[in-house]
C-alpha positions as a printed NumPy array, in Angstrom:
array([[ 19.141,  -7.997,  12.784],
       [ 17.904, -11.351,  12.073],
       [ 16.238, -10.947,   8.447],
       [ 12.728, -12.582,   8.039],
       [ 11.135, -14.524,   4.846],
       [  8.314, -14.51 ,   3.435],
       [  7.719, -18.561,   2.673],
       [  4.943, -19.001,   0.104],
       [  2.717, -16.657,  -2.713],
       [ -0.222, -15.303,  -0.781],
       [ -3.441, -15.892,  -3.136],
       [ -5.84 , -13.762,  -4.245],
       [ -8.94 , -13.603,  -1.638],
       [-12.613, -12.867,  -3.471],
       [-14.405,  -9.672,  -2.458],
       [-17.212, -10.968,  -0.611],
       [-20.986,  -9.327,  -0.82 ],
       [-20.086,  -7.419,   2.912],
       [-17.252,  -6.004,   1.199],
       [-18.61 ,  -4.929,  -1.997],
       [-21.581,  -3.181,   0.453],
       [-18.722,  -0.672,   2.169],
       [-17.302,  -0.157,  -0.664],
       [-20.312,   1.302,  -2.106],
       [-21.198,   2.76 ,   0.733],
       [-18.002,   4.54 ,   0.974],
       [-18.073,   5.415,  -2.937],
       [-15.13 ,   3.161,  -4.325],
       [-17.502,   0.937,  -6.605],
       [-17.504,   2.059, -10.41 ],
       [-18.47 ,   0.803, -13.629],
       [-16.281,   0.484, -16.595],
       [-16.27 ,  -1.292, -19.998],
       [-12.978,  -2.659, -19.605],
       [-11.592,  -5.341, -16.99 ],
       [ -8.213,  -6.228, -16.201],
       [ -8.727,  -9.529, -18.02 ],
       [ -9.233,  -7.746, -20.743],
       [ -5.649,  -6.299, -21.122],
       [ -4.262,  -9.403, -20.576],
       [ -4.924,  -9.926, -24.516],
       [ -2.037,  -8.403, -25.336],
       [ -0.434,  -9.771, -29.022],
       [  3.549,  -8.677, -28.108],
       [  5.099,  -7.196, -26.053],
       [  9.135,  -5.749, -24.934],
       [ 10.969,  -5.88 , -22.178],
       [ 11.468,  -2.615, -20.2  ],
       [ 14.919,  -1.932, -19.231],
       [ 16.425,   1.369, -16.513],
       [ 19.198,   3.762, -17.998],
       [ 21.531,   1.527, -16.615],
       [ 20.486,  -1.469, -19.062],
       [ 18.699,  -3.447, -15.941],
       [ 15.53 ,  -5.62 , -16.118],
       [ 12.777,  -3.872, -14.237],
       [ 10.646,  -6.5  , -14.826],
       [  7.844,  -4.791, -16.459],
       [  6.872,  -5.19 , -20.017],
       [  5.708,  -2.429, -22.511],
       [  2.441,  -4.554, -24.199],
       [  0.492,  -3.759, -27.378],
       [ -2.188,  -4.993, -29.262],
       [ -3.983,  -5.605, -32.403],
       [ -4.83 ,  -2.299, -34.029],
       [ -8.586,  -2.558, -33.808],
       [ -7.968,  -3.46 , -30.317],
       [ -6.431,  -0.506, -29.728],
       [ -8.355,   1.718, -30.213],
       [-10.909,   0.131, -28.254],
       [ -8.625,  -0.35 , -25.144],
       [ -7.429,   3.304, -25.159],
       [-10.955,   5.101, -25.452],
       [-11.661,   2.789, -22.313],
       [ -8.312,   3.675, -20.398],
       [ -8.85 ,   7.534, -20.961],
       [-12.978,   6.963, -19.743],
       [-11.42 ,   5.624, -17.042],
       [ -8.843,   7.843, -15.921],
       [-12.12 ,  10.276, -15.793],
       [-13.681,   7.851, -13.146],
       [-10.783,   7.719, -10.841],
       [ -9.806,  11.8  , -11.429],
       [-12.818,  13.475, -12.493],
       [-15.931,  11.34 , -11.163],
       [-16.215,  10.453, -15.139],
       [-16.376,  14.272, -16.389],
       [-15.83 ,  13.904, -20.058],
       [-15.233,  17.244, -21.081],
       [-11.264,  16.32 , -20.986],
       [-11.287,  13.406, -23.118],
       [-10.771,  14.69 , -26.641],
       [ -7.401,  16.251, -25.169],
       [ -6.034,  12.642, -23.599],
       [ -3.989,   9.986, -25.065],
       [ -2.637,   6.44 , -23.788],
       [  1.213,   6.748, -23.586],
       [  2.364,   3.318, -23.05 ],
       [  0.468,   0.2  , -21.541],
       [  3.441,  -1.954, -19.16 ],
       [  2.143,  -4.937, -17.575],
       [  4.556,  -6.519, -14.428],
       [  5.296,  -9.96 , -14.489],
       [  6.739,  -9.71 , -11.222],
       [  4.897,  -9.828,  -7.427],
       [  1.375, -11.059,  -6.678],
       [ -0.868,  -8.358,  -8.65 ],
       [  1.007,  -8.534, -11.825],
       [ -0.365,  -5.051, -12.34 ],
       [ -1.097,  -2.934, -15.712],
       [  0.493,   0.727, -15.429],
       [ -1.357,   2.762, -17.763],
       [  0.282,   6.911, -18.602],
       [ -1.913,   9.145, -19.924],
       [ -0.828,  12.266, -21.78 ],
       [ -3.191,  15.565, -21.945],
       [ -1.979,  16.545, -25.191],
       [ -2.565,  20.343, -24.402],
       [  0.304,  20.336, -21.799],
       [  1.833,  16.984, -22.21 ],
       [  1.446,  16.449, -18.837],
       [  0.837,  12.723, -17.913],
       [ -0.679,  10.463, -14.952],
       [ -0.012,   7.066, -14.386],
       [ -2.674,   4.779, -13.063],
       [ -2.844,   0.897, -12.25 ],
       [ -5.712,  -1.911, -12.873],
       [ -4.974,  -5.24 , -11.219],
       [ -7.131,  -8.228, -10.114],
       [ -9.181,  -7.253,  -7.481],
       [ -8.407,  -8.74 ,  -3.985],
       [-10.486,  -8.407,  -0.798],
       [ -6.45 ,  -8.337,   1.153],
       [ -5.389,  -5.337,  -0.763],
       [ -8.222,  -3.361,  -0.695],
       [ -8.664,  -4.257,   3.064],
       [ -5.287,  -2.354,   3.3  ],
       [ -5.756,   0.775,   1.357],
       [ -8.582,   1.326,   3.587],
       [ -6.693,   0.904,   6.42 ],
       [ -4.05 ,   3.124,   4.936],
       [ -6.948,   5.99 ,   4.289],
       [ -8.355,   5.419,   7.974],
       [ -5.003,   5.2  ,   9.819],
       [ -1.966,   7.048,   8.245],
       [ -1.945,  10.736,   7.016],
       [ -2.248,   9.759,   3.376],
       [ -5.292,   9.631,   1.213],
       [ -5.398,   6.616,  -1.488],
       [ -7.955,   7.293,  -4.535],
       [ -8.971,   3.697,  -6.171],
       [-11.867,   2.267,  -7.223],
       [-13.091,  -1.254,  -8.125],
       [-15.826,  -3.113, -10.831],
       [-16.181,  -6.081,  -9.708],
       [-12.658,  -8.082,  -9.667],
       [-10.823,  -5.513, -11.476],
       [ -9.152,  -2.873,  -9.119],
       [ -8.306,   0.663, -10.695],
       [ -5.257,   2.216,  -8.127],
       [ -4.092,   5.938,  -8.602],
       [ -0.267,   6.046,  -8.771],
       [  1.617,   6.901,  -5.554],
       [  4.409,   9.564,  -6.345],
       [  7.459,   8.831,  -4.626],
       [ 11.211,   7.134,  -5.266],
       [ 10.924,   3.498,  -4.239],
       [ 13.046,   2.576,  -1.105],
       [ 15.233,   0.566,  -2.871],
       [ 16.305,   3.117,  -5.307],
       [ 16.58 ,   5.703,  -2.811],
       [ 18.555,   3.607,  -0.776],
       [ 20.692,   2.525,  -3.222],
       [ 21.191,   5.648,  -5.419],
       [ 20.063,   9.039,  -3.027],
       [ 20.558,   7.766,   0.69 ],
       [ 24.458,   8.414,   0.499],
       [ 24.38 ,  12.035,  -0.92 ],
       [ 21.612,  13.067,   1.989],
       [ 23.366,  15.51 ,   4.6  ],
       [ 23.715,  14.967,   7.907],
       [ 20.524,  16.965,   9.15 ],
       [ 18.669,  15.109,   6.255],
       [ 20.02 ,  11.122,   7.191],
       [ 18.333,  12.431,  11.058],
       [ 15.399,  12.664,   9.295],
       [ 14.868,   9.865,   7.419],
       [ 15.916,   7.642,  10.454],
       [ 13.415,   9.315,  12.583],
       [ 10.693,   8.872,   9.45 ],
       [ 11.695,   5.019,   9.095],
       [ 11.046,   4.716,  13.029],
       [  7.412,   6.471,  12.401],
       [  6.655,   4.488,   9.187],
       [  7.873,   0.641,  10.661],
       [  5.289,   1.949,  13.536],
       [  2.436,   2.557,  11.458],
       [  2.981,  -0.628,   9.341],
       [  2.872,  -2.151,  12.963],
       [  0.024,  -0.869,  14.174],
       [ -2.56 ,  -1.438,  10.915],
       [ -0.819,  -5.213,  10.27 ],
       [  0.72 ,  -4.418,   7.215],
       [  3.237,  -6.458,   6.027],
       [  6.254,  -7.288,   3.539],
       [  7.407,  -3.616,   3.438],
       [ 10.436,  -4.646,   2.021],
       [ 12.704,  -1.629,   0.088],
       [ 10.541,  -2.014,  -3.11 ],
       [  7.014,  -1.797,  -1.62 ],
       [  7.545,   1.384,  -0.342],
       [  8.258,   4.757,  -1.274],
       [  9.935,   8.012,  -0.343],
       [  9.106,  11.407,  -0.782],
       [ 11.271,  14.647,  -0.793],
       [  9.526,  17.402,   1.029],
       [ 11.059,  21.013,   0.01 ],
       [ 10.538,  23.532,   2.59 ],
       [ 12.101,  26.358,   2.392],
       [ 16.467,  25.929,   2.685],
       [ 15.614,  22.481,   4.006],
       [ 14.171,  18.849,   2.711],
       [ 12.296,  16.57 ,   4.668],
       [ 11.252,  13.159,   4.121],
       [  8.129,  10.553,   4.12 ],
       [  8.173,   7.383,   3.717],
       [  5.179,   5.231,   2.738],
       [  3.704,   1.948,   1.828],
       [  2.639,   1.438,  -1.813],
       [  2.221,  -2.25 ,  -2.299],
       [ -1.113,  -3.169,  -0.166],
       [ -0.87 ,  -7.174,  -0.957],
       [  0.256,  -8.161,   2.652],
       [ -2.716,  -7.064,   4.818],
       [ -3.454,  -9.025,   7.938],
       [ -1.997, -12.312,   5.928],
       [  0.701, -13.232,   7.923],
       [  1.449, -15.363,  10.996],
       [  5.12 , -14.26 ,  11.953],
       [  4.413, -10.325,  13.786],
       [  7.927,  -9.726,  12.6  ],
       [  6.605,  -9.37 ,   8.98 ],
       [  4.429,  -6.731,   9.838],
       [  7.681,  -4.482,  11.159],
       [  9.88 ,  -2.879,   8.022],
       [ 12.719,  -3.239,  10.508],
       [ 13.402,  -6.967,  10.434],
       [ 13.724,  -7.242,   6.335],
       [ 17.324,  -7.498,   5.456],
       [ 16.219,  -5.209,   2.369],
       [ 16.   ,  -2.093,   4.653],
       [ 19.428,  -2.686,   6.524],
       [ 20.611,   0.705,   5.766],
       [ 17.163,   2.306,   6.842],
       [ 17.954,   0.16 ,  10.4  ],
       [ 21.011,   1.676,  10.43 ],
       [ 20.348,   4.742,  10.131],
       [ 18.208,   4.14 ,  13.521],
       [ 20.775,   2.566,  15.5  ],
       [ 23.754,   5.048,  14.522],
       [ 21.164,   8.568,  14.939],
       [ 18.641,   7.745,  16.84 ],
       [ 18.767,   7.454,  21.05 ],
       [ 16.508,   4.767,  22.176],
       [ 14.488,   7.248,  24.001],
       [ 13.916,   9.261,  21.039],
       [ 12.87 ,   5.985,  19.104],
       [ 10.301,   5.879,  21.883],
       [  9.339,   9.23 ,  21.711],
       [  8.392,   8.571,  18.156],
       [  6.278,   5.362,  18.198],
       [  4.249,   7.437,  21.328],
       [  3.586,  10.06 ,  18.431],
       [  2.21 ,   7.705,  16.027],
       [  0.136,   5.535,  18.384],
       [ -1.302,   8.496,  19.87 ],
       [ -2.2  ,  10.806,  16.403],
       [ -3.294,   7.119,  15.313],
       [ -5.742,   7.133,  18.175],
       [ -7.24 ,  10.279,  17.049],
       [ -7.795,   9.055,  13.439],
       [ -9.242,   5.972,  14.667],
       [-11.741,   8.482,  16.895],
       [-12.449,  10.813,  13.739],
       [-13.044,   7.754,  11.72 ],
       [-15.248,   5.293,  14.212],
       [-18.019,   4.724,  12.037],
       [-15.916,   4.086,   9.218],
       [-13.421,   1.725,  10.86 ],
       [-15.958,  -0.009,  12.461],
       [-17.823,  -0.921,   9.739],
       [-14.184,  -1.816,   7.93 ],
       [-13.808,  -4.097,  10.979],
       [-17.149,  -5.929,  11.216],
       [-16.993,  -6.931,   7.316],
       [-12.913,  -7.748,   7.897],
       [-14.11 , -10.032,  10.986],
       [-16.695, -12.151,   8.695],
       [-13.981, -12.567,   5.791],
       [-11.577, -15.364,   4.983],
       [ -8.562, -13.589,   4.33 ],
       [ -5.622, -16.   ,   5.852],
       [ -5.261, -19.679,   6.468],
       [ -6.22 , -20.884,  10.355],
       [ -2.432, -21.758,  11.172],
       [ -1.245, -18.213,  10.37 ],
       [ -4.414, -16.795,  12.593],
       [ -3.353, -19.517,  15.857],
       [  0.348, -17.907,  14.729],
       [ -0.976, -14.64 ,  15.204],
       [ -2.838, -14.296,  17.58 ],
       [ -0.17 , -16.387,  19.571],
       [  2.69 , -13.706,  19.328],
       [  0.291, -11.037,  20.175],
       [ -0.945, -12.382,  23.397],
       [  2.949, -13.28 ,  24.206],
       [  3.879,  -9.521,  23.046],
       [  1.111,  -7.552,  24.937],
       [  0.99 , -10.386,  27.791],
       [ -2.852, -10.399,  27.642],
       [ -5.324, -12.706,  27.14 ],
       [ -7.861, -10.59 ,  25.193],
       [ -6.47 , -12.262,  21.532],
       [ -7.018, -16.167,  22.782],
       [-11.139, -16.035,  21.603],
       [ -9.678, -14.344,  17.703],
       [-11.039, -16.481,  15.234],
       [-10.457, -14.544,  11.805],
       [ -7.495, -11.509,  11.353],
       [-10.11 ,  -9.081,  11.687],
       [-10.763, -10.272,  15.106],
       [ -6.893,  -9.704,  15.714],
       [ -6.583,  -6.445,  14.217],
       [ -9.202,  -5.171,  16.1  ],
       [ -8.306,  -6.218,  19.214],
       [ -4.659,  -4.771,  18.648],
       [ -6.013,  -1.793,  17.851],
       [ -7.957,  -1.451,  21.163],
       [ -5.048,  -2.394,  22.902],
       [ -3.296,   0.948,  21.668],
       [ -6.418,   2.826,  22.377],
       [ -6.23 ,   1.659,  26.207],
       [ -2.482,   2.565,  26.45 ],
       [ -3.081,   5.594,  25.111],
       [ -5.441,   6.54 ,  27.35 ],
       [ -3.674,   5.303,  30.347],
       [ -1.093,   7.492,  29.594],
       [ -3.071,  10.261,  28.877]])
């Protein structure tokens, strides 16, 4: 497996008017009285460690007392927005935990974990700077997987519910060993569905720690999913191999997995499954997707080399000249998406 890089820091791409229309449209647009730059006025702050003594890279921030008090009345009203539609009735009972802001990846998110102090239950929730890439691939990830993603956005400030889960890396490294036989099957055949679906909606950089995977309990058994929780790398990308989990040197033991359980005509049998119940979301969802599409089309979201890059290794991979006249990603996405809805229906 030859491992692929990811060169250079993708920016941050504005949300343009066309994009702030579906969004309302769609009901993601909300209005707070804090913004992500706000938190950033943070007066200290200490460095979060795991039980094992290891950076995580994420520091637990505080502020000025008047602050405060301020900044936690705001987090609590907004936990209401994202959980609630703003009902108020369960703020007296809520309290801000702990603020941590990440110093590491593009977003350099704020995780905020709220406590209902009648159960001491808690929620964690992100804000990050808004950008038109990562929001372009949560709704991608609502349209085309079989996960629902709850976020909203005020203007560049992105709220993100948290997506349960243990991230790949840790799983990998601390869980994959101890699964049994029946369960390692299962998580092979999972990866095989999940690099597929990354595939087909061009998201990329699903290295171990973007990801996530979930224990399933059913009965005497436990199953597995595996999905994407780090949106950043939407339809950015040149190289097609960064759009395919398979080819990062992070998920080596995922590939292996593959290669030593799975028979190429069962790896088959598996990407059929997820083009094809893909094909039926993208039916249940036209209006939806098309309208994602036509503003994704009109948007600047990647530089004009990785486009020509793009649009290059799809014509080569599909041998068809229906991606030569792609002048933006969205162009490119949509196109590749037809392209599965044809096969599936010549198959069908």
């Amino acid at each position: 497996m030859k491992d692929v890089k990811i060169e250079f820091r993708k920016p941050i791409y504005p949300i343009n008017n066309e994009l702030n229309e579906y969004l309302d449209k769609f009901h993601r647009l909300t209005k707070t009285s804090l913004q992500y730059d706000d938190l950033l006025r943070f007066t200290g702050y200490v460095s979060i460690e795991d039980k094992d003594g290891n950076d995580t890279f994420w520091l637990g921030v505080y502020y000025s007392e008047f602050e405060h008090q301020e900044i936690e009345a705001s987090l609590n009203k907004i936990y209401t927005l994202l959980h609630s539609d703003g009902d108020e009735d369960s703020l007296p009972y809520l309290t801000v935990d702990s603020i941590d802001y990440c110093t590491f990846g593009n977003s350099k998110p704020f995780r905020i974990r709220v406590r209902n102090i009648l159960n001491d239950n808690y929620t964690n929730y992100y804000i990050k700077k808004a950008d038109a890439s990562r929001i372009y691939g949560l709704e991608m990830e609502e349209i085309l997987s079989p996960h629902r993603i709850n976020f909203l956005v005020d203007g560049d400030t992105l709220i993100e519910e948290h997506i349960l889960g243990i991230p790949g890396d840790i799983f990998i490294n601390k869980y994959l060993e101890n699964c049994g036989e029946l369960e390692k099957n299962q998580i092979a055949k999972e990866f095989v569905k999940f690099n597929e679906r990354c595939f087909i909606g061009l998201l990329g950089d699903m290295r171990s720690y973007n990801y996530v995977v979930i224990p399933m309990h059913d009965f005497d058994q436990v199953f597995y999913r595996i999905r994407p929780i780090d949106f950043d790398q939407q339809n950015y990308e040149g190289n097609l191999k960064i759009y395919r989990p398979q080819y990062f040197k992070e998920n080596k033991a995922m590939v292996d997995l593959v290669i030593n359980r799975l028979k190429p005509n069962s790896i088959e049998q598996y990407r059929k499954e997820v083009r094809a119940i893909t094909v039926k979301r993208i039916s249940n969802s036209q209006k939806r997707i098309r309208h994602l599409l036509r503003v994704m089309k009109g948007d600047y979201i990647a530089p004009p080399e990785h486009i020509e890059q793009l649009k290059t290794g799809f014509s080569k991979l599909y041998k068809s000249n229906q991606f030569e006249h792609c002048t933006s990603m969205g162009d490119i996405l949509e196109q590749s998406l037809l392209h599965i809805i044809d096969q599936y229906n010549t198959l069908k």
